[in-house]
C-alpha positions in Angstrom: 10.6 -31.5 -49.1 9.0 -33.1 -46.0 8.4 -31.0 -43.1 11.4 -31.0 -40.6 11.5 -33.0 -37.6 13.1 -30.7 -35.3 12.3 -26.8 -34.9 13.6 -24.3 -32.7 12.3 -20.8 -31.7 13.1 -16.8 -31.4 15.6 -17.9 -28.5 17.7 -20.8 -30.5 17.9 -18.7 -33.4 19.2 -15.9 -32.0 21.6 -18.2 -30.3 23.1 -19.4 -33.9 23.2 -16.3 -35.0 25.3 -15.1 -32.1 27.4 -18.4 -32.2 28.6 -17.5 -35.7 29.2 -13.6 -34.9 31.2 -14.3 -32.2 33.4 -16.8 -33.2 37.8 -16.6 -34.3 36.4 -13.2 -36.1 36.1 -11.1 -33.2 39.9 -12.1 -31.8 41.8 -11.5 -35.0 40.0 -9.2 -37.7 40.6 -6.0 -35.6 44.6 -7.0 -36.0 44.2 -7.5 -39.3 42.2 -4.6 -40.2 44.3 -2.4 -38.5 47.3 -3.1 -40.0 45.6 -2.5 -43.3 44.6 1.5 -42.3 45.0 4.0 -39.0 41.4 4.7 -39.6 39.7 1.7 -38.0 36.7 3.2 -35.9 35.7 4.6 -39.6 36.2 0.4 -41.4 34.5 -0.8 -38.7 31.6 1.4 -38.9 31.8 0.9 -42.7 31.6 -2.7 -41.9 29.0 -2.0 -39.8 26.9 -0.3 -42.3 27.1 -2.4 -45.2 25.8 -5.1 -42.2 22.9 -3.5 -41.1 22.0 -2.7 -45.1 22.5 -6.2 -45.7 20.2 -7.1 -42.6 17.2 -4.7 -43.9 17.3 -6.5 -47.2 17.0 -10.4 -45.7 14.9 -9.3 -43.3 12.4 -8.3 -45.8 13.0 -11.2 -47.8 12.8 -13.5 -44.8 9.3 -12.2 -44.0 7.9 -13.4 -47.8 9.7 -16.9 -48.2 10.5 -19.5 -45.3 12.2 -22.1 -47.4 16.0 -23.2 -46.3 18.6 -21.1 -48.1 18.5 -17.6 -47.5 19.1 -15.6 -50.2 20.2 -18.8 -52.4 16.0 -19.4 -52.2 15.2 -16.0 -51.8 16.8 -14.9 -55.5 15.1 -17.9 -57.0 12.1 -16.8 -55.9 12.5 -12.8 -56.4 14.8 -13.5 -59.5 16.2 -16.1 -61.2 17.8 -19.4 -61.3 21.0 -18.0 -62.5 21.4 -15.2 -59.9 20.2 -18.2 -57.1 23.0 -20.6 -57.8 26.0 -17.6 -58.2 24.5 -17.0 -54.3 24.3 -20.2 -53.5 27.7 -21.2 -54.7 28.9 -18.0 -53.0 27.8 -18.3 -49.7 28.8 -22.4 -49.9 32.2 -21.5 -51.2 32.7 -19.0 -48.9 31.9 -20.6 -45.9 33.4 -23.6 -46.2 36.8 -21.1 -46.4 35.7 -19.5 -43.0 34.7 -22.8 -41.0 38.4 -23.4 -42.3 39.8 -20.3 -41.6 37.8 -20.4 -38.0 39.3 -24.1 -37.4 43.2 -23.1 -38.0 42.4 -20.1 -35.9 41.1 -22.6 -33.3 43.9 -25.4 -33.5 46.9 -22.5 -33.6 45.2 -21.0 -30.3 44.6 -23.9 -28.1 46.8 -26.9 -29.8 49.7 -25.0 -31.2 52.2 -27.9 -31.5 49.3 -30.0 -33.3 47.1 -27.3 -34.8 45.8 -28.8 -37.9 45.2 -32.1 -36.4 43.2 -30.3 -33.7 41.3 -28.4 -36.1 40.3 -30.6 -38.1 39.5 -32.9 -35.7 36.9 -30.5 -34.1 35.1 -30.1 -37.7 34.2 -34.0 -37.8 33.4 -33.2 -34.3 30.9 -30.2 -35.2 29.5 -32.0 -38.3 28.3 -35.0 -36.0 26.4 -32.9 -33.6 24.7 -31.3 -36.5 23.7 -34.5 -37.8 22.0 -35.2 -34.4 19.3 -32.4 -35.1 18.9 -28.3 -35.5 17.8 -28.9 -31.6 21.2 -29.9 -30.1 23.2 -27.5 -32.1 21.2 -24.4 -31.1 21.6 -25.6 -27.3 25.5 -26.3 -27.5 25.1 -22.6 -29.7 23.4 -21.1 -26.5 26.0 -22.2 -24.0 29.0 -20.6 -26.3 27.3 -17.8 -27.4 26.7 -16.9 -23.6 30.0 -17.7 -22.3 32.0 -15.9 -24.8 29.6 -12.7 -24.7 30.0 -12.4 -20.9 33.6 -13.1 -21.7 33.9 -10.4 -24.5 31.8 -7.5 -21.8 33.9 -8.1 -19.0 37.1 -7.9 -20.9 36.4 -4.6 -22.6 34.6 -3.1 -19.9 37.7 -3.6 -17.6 40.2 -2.4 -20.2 38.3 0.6 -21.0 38.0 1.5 -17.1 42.2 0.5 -17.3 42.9 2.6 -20.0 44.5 6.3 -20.3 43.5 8.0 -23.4 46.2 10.1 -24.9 45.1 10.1 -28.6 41.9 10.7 -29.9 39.7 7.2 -30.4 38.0 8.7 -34.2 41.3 8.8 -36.3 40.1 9.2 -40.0 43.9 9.9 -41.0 44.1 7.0 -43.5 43.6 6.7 -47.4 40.4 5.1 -48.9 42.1 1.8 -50.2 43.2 1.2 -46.7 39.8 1.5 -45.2 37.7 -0.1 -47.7 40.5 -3.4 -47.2 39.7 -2.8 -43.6 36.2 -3.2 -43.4 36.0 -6.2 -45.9 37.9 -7.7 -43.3 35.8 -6.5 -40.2 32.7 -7.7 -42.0 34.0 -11.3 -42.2 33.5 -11.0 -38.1 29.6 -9.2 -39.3 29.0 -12.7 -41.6 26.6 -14.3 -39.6 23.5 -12.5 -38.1 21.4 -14.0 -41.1 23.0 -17.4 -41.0 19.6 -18.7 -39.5 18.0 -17.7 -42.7 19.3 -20.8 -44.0 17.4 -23.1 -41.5 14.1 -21.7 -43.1 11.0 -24.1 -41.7 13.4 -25.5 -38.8 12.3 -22.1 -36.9 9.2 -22.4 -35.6 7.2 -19.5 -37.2 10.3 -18.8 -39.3 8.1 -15.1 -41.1 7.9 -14.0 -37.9 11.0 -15.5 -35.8 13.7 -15.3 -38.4 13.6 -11.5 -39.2 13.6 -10.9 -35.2 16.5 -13.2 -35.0 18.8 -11.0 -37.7 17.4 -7.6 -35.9 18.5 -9.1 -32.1 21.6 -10.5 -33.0 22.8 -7.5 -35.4 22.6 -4.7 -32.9 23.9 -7.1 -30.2 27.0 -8.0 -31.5 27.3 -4.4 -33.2 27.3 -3.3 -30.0 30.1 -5.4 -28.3 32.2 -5.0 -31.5 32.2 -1.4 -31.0 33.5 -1.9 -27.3 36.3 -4.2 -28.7 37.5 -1.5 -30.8 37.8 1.4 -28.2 39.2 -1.1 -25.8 41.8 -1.7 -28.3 42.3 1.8 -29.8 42.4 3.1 -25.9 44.5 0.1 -24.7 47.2 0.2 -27.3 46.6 3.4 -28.9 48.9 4.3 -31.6 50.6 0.5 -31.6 47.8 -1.4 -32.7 48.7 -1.8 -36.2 51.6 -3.6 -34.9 50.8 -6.0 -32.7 50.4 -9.8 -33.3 46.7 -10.5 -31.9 46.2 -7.1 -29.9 43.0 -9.0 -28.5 45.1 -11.4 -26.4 47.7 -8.8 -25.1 44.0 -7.0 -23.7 42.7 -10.3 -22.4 46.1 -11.2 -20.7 46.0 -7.4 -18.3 42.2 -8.9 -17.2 42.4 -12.9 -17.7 44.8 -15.8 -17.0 46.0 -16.8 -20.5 44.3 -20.2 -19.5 40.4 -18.3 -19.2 41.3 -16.8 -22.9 42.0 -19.9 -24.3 39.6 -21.7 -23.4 37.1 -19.2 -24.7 38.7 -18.6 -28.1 37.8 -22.1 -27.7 34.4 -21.7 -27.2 33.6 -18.9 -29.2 35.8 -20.9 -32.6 33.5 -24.2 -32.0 30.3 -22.5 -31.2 30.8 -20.4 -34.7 32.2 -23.2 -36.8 29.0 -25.3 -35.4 26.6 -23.1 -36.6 28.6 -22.6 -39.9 28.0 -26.1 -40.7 24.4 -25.8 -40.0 23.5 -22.8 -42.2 25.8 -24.2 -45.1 25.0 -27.8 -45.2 21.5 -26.5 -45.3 21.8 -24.1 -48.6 23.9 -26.9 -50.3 20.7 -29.5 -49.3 18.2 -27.2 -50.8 20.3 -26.4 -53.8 20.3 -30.2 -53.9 16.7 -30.1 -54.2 16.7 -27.8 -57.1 18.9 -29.8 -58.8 21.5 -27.5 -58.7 24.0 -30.0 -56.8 23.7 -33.8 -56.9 20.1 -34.8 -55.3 21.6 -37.2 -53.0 23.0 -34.2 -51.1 19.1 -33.6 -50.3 18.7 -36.4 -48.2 17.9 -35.7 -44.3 18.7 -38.6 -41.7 15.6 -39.2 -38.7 16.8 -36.0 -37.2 16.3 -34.1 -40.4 19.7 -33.0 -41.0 20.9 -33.1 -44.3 24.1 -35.3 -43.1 25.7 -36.4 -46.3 25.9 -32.3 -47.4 27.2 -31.8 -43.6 29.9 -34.5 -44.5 30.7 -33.0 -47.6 31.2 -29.5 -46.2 33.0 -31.0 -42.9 35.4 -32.7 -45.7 35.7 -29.1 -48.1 37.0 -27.3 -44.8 39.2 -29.9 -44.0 40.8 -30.2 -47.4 41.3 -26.0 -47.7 42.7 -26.2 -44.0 45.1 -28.1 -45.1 45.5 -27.1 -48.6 46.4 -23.3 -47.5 46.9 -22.4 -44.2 46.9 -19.0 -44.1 43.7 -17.7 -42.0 43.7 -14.2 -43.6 43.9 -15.7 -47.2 40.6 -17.8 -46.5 38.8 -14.7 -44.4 39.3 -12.4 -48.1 37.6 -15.9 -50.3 35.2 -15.7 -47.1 34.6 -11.8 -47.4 34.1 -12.0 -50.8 31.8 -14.5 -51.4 29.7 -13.4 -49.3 29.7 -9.8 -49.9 28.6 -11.4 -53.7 25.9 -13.5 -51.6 24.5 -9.9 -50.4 24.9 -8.0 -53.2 22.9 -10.4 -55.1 20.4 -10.2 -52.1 20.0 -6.8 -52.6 18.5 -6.8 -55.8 16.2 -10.1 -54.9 15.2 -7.4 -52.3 14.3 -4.4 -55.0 12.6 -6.6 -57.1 11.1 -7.8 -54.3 9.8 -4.4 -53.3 8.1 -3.6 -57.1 7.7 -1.0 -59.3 6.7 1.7 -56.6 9.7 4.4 -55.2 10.3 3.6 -51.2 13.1 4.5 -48.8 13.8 0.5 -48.9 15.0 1.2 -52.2 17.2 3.7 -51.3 19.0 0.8 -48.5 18.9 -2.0 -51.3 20.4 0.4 -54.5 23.2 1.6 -51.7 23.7 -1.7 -49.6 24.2 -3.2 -53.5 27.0 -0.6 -54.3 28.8 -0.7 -50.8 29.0 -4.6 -51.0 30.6 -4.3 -55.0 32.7 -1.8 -53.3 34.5 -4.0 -50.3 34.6 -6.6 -52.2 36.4 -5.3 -54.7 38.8 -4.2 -52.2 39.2 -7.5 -50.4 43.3 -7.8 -50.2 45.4 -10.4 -51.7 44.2 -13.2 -54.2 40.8 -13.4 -53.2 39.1 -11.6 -56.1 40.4 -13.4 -59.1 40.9 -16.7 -57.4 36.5 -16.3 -56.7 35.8 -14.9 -59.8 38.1 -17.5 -61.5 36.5 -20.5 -59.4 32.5 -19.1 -59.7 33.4 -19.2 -63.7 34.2 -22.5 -63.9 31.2 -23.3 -61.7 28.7 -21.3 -64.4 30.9 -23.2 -67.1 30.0 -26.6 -65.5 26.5 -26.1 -64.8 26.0 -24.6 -68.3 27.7 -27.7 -69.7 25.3 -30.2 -67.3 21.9 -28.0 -68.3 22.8 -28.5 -71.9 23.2 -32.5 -71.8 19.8 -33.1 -69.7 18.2 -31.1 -72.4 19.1 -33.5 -75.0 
């Protein structure tokens, strides 16, 4: 692979990692999740959890390998080329169901009459900005990132001065079932701090810079996810599991309606744009390895991989309009990548050899807590993935066996 010919630094990494944190996730999980169990301070901090363990095990992978991919190239160098492609397949499935999930978020908040037309309108959108260079996508990143965290402060930090407690905010009340479906969907709005993994060599330094990036944007968005959800739980108290998008009733006592919208906006492009990046990036190095057709490999003058980016842009579009039912793509989301981790987590032990270390100890339990959630995903998630990853092993079983004739 030639060397790329953009880069960006600490600063535009951390900006794509926060563009795809804060994106539809943040305005619609904590609904979701709440409806699911009473106990939500306990799933998000579950959530939370199996995030930062996550985090510790691609940071330490990000510091020995700097090649596009994340964990797709960090298992094939740690592991194998099986336990590489199930990840890479993973975290490409799964994506391409939350840039569609993200998108019908997007179209039903700001284009409600024509939300699908909207939304997938603003993926070929995204998809040609990427294919202008890693450089303008972590500037546009920047500017949405900013916008929607100063957003995101000022509205919890006014709800929380607003609010009367009556009930207490820690409510651990609720049965384990509940809160393990909870979290897998709280971490769906977690998916992202390691998406610049996937850029590799377009980050300037990328042993150094990348591992900063996941550290910076973890315990900043960790931090304003935790405001979101005492804003709510003070706000609404009691209520919250039955309210349609609790986040807007908040925004509405502190925002006009207009300020919200055009920040879900915002925060919905900004994350679906960095999305794109990360994923059309792990299906062109898969491409590479012969693990997808080589012509998805090729990079324009730029150095974006643009026929993968077309092919993603053109997956999300066809499961946007295939099933439209947001929370349905956020458990194939959850799931996949919860797999992604898992399997990161044991590129991470091997990684770490033979000797006993308390980084173990993080990979061994970050590996169980991700089997764990993602077991627990609700609705048709798990067998639908499982069922589609077969086939995948099937067909690339079936393609190894006729080259080696």
């Amino acid at each position: 692979m030639s060397a790329p010919k953009q880069q960006i630094g600490l600063f535009g990494a951390v900006a794509i990692g926060f563009a795809s944190m804060l994106g539809a996730g943040v305005f619609n999980v904590f609904g979701a999740a709440a409806s699911e169990t009473s106990a939500l301070f306990t799933a998000l901090f579950l959530a939370a959890l199996v995030a930062s363990l996550n985090a510790t095990s691609v940071y330490q992978l990000a510091r020995r390998t700097s090649r596009p991919g994340g964990v797709y190239s960090y298992a094939r160098v740690e592991w194998n080329s099986t336990s590489s492609f199930i990840a890479g397949f993973s975290f490409v499935f799964g994506k391409i169901a939350s840039i569609a999930a993200i998108a019908f978020v997007f179209g039903v908040y700001v284009f409600p009459e024509q939300g699908l037309a909207a939304a997938a309108g603003a993926i070929v959108l995204l998809a040609l900005l990427n294919i202008l260079g890693i450089n303008r996508t972590a500037l546009v990143a920047a500017i949405l990132a900013i916008v929607t965290t100063s957003y995101l402060l000022v509205t919890t930090t006014v709800g929380i001065s607003q609010a009367s407690p009556v009930n207490p905010v820690f409510d651990v009340v609720a049965g384990p079932a509940g809160i393990l479906s909870a979290a897998s969907l709280i971490f769906f709005a977690f998916a992202g701090y390691a998406r610049v993994a996937t850029l590799g060599d377009e980050v300037r330094d990328p042993l150094k810079n990348i591992p900063r990036a996941i550290a910076i944007t973890l315990i900043g968005v960790l931090a304003i996810y935790i405001l979101v959800a005492v804003a709510l739980t003070l706000t609404f108290e009691g209520a919250l599991q039955d309210l349609n998008r609790p986040f807007n009733l908040l925004a509405k006592l502190v925002f006009p309606e207009w300020v919200t919208l055009l920040v879900v906006a915002g925060a919905s492009l900004g994350s679906m744009l960095a999305l794109l990046a990360g994923v059309s990036r792990t299906a062109a190095t898969m491409a590479e390895d012969a693990e997808l057709p080589k012509i998805f490999a090729k990079r324009n003058r730029f150095g974006s991989p643009w026929l993968a980016e077309v092919l993603i842009a053109a997956g999300a579009i066809i499961l946007l309009y295939s099933n439209p039912y947001w929370q349905w793509m956020v458990g194939f989301s959850s799931f996949s990548v919860l797999l992604y981790y898992a399997i990161g987590h044991v590129a991470a032990f091997r990684a770490s050899g033979q000797k006993a270390t308390p980084g173990r100890v993080v990979q061994v339990l970050g590996f169980i807590l991700c089997l764990a959630l993602l077991l627990a995903v609700p609705g048709p998630a798990v067998w639908v993935s499982v069922s589609i990853l077969v086939v995948a092993l099937l067909v690339r079983w079936l393609v190894a066996r006729r080259r080696a004739r």
